[in-house]
BABA-716188 format. One record per residue (C-alpha): residue number from 1; x, y, z. Coordinates in nm, 3 decimals. Last residue first. Layout:
site pos:NUM; px:X; py:Y; pz:Z
...
***
This chain:
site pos:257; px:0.485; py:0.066; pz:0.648
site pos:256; px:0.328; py:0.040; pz:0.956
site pos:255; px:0.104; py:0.325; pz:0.936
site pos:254; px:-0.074; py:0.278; pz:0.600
site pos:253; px:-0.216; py:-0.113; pz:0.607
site pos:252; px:-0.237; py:-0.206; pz:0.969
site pos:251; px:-0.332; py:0.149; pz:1.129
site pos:250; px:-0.525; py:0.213; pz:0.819
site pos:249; px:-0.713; py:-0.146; pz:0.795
site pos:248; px:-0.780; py:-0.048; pz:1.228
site pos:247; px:-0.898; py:0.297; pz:1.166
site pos:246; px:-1.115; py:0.193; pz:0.924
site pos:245; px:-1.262; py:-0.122; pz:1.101
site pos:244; px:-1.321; py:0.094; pz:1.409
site pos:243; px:-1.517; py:-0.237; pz:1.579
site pos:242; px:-1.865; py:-0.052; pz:1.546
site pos:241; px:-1.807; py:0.030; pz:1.232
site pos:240; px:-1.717; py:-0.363; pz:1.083
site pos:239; px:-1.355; py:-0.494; pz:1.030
site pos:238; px:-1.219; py:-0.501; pz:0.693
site pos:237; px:-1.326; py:-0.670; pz:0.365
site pos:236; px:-1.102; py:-0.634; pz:0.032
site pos:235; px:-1.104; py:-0.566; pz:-0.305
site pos:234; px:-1.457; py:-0.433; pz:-0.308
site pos:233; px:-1.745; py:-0.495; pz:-0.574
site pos:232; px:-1.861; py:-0.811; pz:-0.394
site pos:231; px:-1.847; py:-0.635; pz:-0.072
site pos:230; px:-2.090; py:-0.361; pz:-0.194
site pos:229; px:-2.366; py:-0.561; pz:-0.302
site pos:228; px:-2.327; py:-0.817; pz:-0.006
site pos:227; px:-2.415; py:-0.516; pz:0.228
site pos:226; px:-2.137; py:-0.379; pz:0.434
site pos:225; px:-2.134; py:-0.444; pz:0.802
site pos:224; px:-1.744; py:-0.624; pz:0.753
site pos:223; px:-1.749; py:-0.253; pz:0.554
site pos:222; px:-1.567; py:-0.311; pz:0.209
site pos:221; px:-1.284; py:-0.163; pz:0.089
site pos:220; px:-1.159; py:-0.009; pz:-0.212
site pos:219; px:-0.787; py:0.011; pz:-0.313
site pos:218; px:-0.688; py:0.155; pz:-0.584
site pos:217; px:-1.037; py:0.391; pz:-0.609
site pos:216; px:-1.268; py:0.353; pz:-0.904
site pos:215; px:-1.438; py:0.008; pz:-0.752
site pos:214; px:-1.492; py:0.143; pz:-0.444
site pos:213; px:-1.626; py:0.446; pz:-0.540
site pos:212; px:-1.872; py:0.314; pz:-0.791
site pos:211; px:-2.038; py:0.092; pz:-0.515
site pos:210; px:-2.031; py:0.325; pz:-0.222
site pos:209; px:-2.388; py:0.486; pz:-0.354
site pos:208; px:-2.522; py:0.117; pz:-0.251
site pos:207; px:-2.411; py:0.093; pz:0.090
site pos:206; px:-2.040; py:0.033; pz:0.293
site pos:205; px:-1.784; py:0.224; pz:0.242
site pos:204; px:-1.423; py:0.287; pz:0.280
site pos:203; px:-1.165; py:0.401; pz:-0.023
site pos:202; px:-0.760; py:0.356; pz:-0.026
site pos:201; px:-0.673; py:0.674; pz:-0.273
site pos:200; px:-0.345; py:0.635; pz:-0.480
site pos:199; px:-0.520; py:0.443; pz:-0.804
site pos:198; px:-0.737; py:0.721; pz:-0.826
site pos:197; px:-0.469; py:0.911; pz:-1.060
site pos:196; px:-0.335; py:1.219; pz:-0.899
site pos:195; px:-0.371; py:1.580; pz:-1.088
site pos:194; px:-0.412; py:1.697; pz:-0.768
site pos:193; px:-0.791; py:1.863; pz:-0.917
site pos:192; px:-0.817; py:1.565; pz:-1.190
site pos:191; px:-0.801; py:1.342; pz:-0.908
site pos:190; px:-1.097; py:1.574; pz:-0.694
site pos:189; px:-1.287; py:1.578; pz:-1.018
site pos:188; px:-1.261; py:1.217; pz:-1.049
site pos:187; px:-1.362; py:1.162; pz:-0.691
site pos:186; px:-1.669; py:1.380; pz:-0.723
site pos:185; px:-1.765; py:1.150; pz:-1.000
site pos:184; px:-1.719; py:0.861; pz:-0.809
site pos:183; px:-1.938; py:0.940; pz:-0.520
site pos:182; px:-2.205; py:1.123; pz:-0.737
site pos:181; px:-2.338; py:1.400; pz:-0.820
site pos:180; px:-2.261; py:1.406; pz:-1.214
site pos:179; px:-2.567; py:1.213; pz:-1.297
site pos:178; px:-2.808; py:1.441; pz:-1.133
site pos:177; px:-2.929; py:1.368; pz:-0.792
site pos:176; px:-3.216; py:1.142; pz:-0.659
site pos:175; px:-3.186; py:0.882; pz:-0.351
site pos:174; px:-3.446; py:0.633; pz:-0.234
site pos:173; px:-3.573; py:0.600; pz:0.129
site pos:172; px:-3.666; py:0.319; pz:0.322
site pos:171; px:-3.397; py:0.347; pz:0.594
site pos:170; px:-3.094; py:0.089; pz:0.619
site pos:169; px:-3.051; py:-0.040; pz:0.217
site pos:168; px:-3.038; py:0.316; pz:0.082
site pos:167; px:-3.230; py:0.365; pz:-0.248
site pos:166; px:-3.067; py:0.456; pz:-0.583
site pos:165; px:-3.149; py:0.739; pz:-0.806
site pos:164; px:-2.876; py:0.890; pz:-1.052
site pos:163; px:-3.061; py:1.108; pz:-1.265
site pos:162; px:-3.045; py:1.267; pz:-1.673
site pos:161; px:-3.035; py:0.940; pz:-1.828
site pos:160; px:-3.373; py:0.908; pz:-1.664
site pos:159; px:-3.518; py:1.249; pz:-1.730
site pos:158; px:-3.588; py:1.563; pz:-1.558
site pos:157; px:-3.953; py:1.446; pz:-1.570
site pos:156; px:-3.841; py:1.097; pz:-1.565
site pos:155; px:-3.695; py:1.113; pz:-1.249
site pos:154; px:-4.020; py:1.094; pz:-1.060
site pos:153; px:-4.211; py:0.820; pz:-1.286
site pos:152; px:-3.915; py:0.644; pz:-1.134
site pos:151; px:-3.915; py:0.670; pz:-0.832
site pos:150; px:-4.320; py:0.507; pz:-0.864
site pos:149; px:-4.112; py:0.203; pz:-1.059
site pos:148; px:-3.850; py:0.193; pz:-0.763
site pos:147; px:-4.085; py:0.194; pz:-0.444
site pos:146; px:-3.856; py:0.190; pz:-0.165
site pos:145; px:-4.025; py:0.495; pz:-0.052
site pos:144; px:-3.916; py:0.802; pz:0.182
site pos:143; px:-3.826; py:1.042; pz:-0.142
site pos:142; px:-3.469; py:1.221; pz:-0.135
site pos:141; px:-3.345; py:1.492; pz:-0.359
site pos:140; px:-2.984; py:1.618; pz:-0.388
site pos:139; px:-2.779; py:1.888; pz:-0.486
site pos:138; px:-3.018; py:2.132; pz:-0.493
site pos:137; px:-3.116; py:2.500; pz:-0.607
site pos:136; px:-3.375; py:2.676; pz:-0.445
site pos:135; px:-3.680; py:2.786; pz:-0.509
site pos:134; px:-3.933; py:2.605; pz:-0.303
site pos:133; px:-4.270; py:2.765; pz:-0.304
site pos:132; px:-4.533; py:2.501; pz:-0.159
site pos:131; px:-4.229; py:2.297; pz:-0.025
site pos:130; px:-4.354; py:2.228; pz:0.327
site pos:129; px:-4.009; py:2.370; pz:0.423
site pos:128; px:-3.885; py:2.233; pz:0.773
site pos:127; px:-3.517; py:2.286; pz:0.823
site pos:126; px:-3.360; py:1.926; pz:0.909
site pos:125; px:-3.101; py:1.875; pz:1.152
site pos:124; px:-3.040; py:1.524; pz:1.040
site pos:123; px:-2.955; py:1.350; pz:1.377
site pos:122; px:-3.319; py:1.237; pz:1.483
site pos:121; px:-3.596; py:1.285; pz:1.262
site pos:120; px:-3.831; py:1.488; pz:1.494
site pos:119; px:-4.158; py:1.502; pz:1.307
site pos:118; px:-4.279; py:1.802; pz:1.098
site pos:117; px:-4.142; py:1.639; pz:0.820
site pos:116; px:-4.124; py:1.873; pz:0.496
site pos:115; px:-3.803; py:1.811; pz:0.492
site pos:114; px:-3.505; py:2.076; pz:0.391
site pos:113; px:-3.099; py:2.022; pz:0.460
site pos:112; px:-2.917; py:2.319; pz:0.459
site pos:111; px:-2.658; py:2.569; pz:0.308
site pos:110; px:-2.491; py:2.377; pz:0.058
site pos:109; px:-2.792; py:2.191; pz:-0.069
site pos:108; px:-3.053; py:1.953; pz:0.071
site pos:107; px:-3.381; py:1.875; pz:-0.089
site pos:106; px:-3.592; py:1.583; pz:0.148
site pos:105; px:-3.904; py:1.404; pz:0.095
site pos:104; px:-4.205; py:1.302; pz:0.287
site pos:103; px:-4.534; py:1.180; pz:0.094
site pos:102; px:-4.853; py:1.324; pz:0.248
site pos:101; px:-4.950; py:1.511; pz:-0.049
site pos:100; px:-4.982; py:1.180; pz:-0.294
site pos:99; px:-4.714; py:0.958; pz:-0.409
site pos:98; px:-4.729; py:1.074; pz:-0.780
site pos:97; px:-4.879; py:1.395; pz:-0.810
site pos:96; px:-4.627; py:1.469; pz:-0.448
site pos:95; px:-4.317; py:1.397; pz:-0.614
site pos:94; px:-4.398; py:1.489; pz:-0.973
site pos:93; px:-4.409; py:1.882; pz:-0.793
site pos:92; px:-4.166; py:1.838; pz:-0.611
site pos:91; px:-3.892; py:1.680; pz:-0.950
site pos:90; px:-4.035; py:1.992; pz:-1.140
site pos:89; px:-3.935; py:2.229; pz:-0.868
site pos:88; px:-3.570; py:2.062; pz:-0.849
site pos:87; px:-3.562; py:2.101; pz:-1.195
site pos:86; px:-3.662; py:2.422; pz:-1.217
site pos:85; px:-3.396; py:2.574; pz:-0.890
site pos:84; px:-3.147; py:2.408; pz:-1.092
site pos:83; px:-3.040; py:2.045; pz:-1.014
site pos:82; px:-2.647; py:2.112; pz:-0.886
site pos:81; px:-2.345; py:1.929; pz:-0.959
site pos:80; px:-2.045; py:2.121; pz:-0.723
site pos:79; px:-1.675; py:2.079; pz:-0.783
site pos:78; px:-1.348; py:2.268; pz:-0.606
site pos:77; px:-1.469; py:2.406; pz:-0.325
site pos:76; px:-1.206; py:2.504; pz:-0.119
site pos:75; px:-1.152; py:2.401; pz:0.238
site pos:74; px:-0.821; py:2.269; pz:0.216
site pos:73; px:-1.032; py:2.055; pz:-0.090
site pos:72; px:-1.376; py:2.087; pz:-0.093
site pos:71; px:-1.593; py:1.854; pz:-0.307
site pos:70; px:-1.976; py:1.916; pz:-0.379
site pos:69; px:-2.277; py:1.727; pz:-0.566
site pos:68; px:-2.063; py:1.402; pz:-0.417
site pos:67; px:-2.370; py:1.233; pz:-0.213
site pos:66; px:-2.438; py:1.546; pz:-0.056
site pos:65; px:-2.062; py:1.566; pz:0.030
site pos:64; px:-1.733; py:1.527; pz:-0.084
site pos:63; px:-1.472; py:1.658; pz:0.247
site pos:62; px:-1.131; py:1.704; pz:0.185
site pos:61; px:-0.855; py:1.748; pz:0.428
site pos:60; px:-1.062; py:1.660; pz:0.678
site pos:59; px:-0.996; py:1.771; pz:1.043
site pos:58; px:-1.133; py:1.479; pz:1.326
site pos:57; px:-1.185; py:1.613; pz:1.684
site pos:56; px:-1.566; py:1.687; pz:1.693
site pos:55; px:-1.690; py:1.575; pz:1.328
site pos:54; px:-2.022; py:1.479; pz:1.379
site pos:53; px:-2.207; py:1.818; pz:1.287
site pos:52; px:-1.937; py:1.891; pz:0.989
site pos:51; px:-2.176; py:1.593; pz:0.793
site pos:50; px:-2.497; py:1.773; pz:0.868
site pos:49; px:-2.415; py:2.124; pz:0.690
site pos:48; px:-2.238; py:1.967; pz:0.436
site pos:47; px:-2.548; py:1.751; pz:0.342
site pos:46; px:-2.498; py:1.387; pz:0.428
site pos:45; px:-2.457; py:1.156; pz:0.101
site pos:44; px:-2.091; py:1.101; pz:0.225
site pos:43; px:-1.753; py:1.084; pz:0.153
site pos:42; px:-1.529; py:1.220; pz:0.446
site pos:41; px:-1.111; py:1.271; pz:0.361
site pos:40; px:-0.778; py:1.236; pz:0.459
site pos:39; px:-0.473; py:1.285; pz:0.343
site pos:38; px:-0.163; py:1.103; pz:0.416
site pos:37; px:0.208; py:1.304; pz:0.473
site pos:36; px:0.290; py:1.099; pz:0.812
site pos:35; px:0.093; py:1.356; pz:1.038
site pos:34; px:-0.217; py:1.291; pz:0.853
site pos:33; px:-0.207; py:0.897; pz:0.877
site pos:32; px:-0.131; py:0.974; pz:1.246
site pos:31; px:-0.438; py:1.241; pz:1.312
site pos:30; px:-0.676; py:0.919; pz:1.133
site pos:29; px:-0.529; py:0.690; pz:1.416
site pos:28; px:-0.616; py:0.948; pz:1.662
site pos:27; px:-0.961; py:0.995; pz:1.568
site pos:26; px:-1.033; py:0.620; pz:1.530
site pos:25; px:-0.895; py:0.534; pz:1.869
site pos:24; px:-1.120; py:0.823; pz:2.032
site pos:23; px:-1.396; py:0.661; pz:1.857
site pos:22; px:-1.645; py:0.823; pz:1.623
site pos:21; px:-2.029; py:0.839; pz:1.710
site pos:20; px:-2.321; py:0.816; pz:1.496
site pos:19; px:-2.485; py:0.570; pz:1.780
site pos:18; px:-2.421; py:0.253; pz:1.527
site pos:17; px:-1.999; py:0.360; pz:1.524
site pos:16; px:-1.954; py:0.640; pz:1.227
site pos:15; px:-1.636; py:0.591; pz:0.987
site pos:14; px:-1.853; py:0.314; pz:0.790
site pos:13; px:-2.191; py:0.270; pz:0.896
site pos:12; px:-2.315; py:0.635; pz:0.828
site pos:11; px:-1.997; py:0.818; pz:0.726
site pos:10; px:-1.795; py:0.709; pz:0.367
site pos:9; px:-1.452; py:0.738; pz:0.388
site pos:8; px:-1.176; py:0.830; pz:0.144
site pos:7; px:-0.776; py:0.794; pz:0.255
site pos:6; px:-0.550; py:0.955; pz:0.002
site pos:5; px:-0.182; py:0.919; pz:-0.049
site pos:4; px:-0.154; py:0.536; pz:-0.138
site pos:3; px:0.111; py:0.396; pz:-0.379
site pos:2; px:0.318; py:0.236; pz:0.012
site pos:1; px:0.000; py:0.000; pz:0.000
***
């Protein structure tokens, strides 16, 4: 592994223990791959404005966020893949015609993450917006359904070789952004950025919208969590989140070289 100058990791069930939490071990284990020359980065479908949230005692040097509509780099934003404020109107509107008015979704951009739940959903530090007038532009669009051909009718008003929609395999949601916002995409921008090839990033995930990344990136591995998906598409397995199976494949893998 001496090739490998970038460390990528995904958030919810990857970096994050099953209470959202990062371990002490894990946050000093990720300061030592920085201190030795590595960087380090988050790669998540969290909005920016959630992701930074969780993040008490770890520094990224990158962070790709809102499932990769955004890269910063030393905290410079160096890629963002938008829906305009039209398309994200259009993709409301054929929301709620095709689920009905008491569907919940989700729009989340750089500056905040919208629901139109008035329930308390946990860590997400959602804004309410009941979406009635929503003219904003978005990175991201989520619908709480596992219903793919009713997704579907959805993306097709922006168009389906327009829209990257997958669903998350732990909450019943499915995922909507445009083709360039995602994981992998943000990656390549971020190589072409350090002119680097992808071959030098080591890559954790552990969900659907993990799959592309961890088959771009030299190394890509697999949550022991991860779903059988995204372990068949890795090039190797490490420990689980809740036993700091990232800190633990760089501690092995990176630091005793």
């Amino acid at each position: 592994m001496e090739n490998i100058s970038i460390i990528l990791s995904d958030l919810d069930g990857t970096l994050f223990r099953n209470d959202k939490s990062i371990s002490d071990f894990t946050k000093e284990t990720i300061k030592r791959a920085q201190a030795k020359g590595l960087l380090f980065g988050i790669c998540t479908s969290r909005a920016k404005v959630n992701a930074g949230k969780f993040l008490e005692g770890i520094e990224p040097d990158i962070l790709i966020t809102n499932g990769g509509g955004m890269v910063y780099y030393m905290e410079q934003k160096i890629y963002n893949c938008e829906f305009t404020v039209e398309e994200i109107r259009n993709l409301i509107a054929a929301a709620f015609e095709v689920f009905g008015k008491d569907v919940i979704i989700s729009a989340d951009n750089e500056h905040a993450l919208y629901s139109n739940s008035r329930e308390e959903l946990g860590d997400k530090f959602w804004t309410y917006n009941d979406f009635s007038d929503f003219r904003e532009p978005c990175m991201k669009m989520c619908i709480e359904s596992l219903d793919k051909e009713k997704v579907e009718k959805v993306a097709s008003v922006i168009g389906l070789d327009e829209i990257d929609y997958l669903p998350f395999s732990d909450i019943p949601w499915y995922k909507l952004s445009k083709k360039g916002a995602t994981k992998e995409k943000a990656i390549t921008e971020l190589c072409r950025h350090l002119n680097i090839p992808a071959s030098k990033i080591a890559a954790f995930g552990d969900d659907f919208n993990d799959i592309g990344m961890l088959k771009l990136c030299g190394a890509g591995i697999a949550m022991e969590n991860a779903i059988d998906e995204v372990k068949k598409a890795a090039a190797s397995v490490c420990a689980s989140n809740e036993n700091d199976g990232v800190a633990k494949w760089i501690k092995n893998n990176l630091l005793c070289i």
